[in-house]
N, C-alpha and C positions, 0 to 999 in steps of 0.2 A: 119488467117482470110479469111473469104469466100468473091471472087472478081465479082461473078455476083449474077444475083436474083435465077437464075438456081442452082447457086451450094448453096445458103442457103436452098433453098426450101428443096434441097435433104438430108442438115445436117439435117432438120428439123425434117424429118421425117423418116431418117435412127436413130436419136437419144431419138427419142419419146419425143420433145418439146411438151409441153403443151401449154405453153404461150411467151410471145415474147413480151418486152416492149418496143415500137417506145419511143424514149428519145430523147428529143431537152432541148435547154438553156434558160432561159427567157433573156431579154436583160442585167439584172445584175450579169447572171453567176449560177444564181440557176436552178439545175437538175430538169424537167419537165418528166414526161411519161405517157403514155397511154399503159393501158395493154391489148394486145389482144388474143385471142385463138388461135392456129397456122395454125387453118383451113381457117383464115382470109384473111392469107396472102396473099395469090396468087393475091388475089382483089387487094390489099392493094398497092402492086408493082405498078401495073397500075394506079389504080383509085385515091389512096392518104388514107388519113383517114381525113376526118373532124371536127374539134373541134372550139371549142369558144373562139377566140382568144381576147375579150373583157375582161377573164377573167384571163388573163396574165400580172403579169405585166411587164412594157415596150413595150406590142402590143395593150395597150387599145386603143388608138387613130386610131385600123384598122377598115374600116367600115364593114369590109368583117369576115363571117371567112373563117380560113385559112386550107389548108392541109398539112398532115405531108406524104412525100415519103421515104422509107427505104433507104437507102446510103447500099448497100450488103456490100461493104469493111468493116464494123466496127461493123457487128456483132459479138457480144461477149460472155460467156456464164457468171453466174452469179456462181460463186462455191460456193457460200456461203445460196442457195436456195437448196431445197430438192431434191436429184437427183434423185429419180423416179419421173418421172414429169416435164422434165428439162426448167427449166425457163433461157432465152437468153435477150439481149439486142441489138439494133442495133438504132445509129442515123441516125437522121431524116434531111432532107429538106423541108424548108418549102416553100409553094407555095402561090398566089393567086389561088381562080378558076378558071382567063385565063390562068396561066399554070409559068406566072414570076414569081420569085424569090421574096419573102419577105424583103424590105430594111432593116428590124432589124435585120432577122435571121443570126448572129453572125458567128456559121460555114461556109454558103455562104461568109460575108467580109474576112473571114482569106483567103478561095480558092481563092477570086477576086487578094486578095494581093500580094499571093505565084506567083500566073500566071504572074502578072505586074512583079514581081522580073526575073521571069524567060525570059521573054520578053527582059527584060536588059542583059542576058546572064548568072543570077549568081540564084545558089541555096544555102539553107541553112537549117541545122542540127540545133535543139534545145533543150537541155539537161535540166532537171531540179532537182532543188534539195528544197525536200518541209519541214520544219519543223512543226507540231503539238505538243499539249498536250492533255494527256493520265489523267483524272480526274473518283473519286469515282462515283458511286451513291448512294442514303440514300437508308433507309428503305423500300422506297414506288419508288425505282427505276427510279428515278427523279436524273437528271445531276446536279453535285456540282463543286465547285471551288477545292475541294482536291486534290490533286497530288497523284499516284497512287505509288510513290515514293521520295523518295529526293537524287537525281543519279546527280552525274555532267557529264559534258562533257567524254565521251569518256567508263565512265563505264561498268563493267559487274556485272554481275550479281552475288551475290542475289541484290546492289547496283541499278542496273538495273531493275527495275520491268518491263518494256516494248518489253525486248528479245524474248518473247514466243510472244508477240502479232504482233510482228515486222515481226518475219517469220512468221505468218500464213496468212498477210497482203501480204507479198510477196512468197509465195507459191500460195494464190490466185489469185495476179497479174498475176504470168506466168500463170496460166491454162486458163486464161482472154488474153493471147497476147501480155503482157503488159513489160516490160525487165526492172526492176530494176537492179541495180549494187552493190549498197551499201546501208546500214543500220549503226545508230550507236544512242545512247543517246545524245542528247545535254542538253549545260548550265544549261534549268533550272532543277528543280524537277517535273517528269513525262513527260518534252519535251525528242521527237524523233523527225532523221530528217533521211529520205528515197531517195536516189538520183536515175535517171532513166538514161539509155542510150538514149545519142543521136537519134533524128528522123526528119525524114520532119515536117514541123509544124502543118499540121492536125493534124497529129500520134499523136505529141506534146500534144494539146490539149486535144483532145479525153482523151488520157492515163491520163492528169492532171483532169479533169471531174470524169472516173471511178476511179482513184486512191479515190481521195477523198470519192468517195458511197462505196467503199471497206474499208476505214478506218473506216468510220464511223460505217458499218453493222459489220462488225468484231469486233470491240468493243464493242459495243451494246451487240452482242452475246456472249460476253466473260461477261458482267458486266460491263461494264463500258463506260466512254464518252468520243468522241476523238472530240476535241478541234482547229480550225482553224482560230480564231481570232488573230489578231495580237497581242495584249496586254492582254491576260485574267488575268493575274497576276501583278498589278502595282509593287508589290515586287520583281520582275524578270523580266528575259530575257522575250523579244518578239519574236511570231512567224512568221519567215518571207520564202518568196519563190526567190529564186535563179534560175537567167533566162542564159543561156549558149547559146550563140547564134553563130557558123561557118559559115564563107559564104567562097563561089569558084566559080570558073567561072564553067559553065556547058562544060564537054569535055574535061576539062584543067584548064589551071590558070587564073584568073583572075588579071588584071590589079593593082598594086598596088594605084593609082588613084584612081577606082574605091572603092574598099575595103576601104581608109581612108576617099572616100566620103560618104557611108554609115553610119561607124562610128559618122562621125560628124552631120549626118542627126538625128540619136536616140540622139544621147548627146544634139544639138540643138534644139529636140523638145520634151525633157522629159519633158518641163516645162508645157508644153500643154497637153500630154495623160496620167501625172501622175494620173488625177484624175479617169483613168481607172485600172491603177495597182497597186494603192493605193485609195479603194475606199469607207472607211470606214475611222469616224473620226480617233479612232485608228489606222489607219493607221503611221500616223503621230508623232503620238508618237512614233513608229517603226524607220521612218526614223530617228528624232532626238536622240534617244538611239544609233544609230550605226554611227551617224554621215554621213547620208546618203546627206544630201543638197548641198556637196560640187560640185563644177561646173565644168566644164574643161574634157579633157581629162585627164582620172584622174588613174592611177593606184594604186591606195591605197584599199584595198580590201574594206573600209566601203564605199566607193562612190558607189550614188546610180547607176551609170552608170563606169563601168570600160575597156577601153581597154586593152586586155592580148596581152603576146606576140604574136608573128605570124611569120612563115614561112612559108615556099612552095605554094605560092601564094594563101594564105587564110589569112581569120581575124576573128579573137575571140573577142569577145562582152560579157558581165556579167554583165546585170541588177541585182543591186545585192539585193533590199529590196523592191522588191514587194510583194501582198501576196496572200495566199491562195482563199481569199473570192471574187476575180474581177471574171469577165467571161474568161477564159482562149482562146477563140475563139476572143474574141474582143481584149484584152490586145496583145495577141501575133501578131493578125490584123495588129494594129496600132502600133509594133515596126518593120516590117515591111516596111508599108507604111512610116513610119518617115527616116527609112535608104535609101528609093526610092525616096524623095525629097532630101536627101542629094544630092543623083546620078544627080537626073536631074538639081541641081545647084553648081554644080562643088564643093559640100563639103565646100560651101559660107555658112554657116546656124547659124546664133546668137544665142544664148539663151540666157535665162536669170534663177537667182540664182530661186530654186527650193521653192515651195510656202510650209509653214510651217503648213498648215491647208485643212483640204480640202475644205475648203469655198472658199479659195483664188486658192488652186485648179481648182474647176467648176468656176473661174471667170476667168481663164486663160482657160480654154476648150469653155469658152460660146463667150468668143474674137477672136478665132482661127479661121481663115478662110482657115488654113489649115486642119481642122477636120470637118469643112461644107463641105469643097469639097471629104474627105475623106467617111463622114459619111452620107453627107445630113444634110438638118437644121433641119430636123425631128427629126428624130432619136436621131441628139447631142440633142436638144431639151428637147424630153420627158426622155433619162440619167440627164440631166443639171434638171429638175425639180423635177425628183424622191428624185436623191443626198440632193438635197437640203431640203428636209424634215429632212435627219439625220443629218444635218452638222451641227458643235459647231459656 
């Protein structure tokens, strides 16, 4: 990845970019872009781009619109666009016209968070591992419920129908910057699940962001539909995301204190920002299929919250049934920020048992006056009211 505006400008047009899509998040995690010409850019750096932020949802309540600024670190190329012509992506900041920062924009809360953690002396690496289903399309290339196989756990192929589509998802990831590890079939018929190396937690996000627009265009291009819901099949396995969280002191070790404070910060306040990392009624049904409600410092792999072992003065954390379809920029945010109040209360943090619906979810997010000060009452606000259209 390219680290100033200077050295994209140059890939740009050492590589005969055509187009260039500014890509930001709406506040529910769904992929936004605006396409532009590559002659554009140079402006663009500077000046921002303008768009209608009325027409977003989770930014309609702005009375402005807003501007989108390139972030150079996260330009990416798109390998699955025509390469004479080469089409790139790179995320966005979003601005007011006096020049602040957008209280919604998602990627901004994750940096605020990461800085506050580091502030406390400690960094951390976030690992993920995402499971999808691989479904037909009919006659008239329209997404169906069919499984593109009936493969259990761990299969190959010919069992396997998803091995050809699995490497060319991760042959595109790396030409994208992106560092998967592993690949393999799960549970159900046509699930796959992708696992990525460890990274800071922008990186984190970002990669979970394009991952998914690479699943999905690669499938599509092959024939077929790739699947991110948590429950699309009531007769099977749910699809869920696996959150892998490392923390250390920056320079050295951190304090063993410190690290079980954190811990107890996410475990004490899953009950409040689940309704970001499970943000779909299905969601819920996800948790209760794995047995995810259970509370505590909990080592048992279906807890939704798990502490792993730890040595050498680090601590391992495994969110383990959130899902694909949150904002990955907010979700990661606010687990985060939930381990930084652990810190600042000496790892004092209650919670309580984990809400079985997400209604009773946003009624624990809309109580929280640890996610007003996190969020603003804005922002929880218009999440807390969207939510509430889909919830059972």
């Amino acid at each position: 990845m390219k680290s100033t505006a200077k050295d994209v400008l140059q890939y740009v047009e050492e590589n005969d970019v055509k187009f260039v899509k500014l890509t930001f998040c709406d506040l529910f995690g769904r992929q936004k872009n605006v396409s532009i010409v590559s002659q554009q850019l140079p402006s663009i750096f500077e000046n921002g781009y303008l768009f209608n932020s009325s027409a977003v949802p989770g930014f309609m309540s702005c009375a402005d619109d807003l501007l989108l600024f390139p972030d150079p670190k996260t330009l990416s190329v798109l390998p699955w666009r025509p390469q004479m012509g080469e089409v790139v992506s790179v995320l966005t900041n979003i601005k007011r016209p006096n020049g602040s920062f957008y209280e919604s924009d998602a990627m901004h809360i994750l940096e605020v968070a990461a800085a506050k953690l580091a502030k406390k002396g400690l960094a951390c690496e976030i690992g993920t591992e995402c499971e999808f289903y691989v479904f037909k399309l009919d006659s008239e290339g329209n997404p169906t419920y069919t499984p593109i196989d009936n493969g259990g756990y761990c299969d190959s192929s010919p069992d396997d129908g998803g091995e050809n589509i699995r490497r060319d998802i991760i042959l595109s990831l790396e030409d994208m910057g992106i560092v998967p590890t592993a690949s393999h079939h799960e549970m159900g018929p046509g699930q796959n699940e992708i696992d990525f190396m460890p990274t800071e937690p922008y990186a984190a996000a970002r990669n979970l962001l394009y991952f998914k627009s690479a699943v999905k265009n690669i499938c599509r291009l092959s024939g077929m539909h790739a699947s991110f819901e948590p429950k699309p099949l009531r007769e099977h396995v749910g699809s869920g995301l696996r959150i892998l969280v490392t923390l250390e002191g920056i320079g050295g070790k951190a304090s063993q204190d410190a690290l079980n404070a954190f811990t107890a910060g996410v475990i004490g306040k899953a009950d409040e920002f689940i309704a970001f990392s499970n943000s779909v009624p299905d969601s819920y049904k996800l948790l209760d299929e794995r047995r995810a409600p259970a509370r505590g410092i909990n080592h048992e792999r279906g807890s939704f919250v798990r502490a792993l072992p730890s040595a050498g003065g680090k601590c391992r954390i495994e969110l383990n049934s959130a899902d694909c379809l949150s904002n990955p920029f907010l979700m990661l945010a606010l687990l985060l920020e939930a381990g930084i109040y652990g810190i600042e209360h000496g790892g004092d943090v209650k919670g309580n048992k984990l809400p079985i619906s997400l209604g009773r979810a946003l009624d624990n997010a809309e109580k929280s006056e640890w996610l007003k000060s996190v969020l603003g009452e804005g922002v929880l606000g218009e999440y807390v009211a969207a939510k509430r259209e889909i919830a059972e």
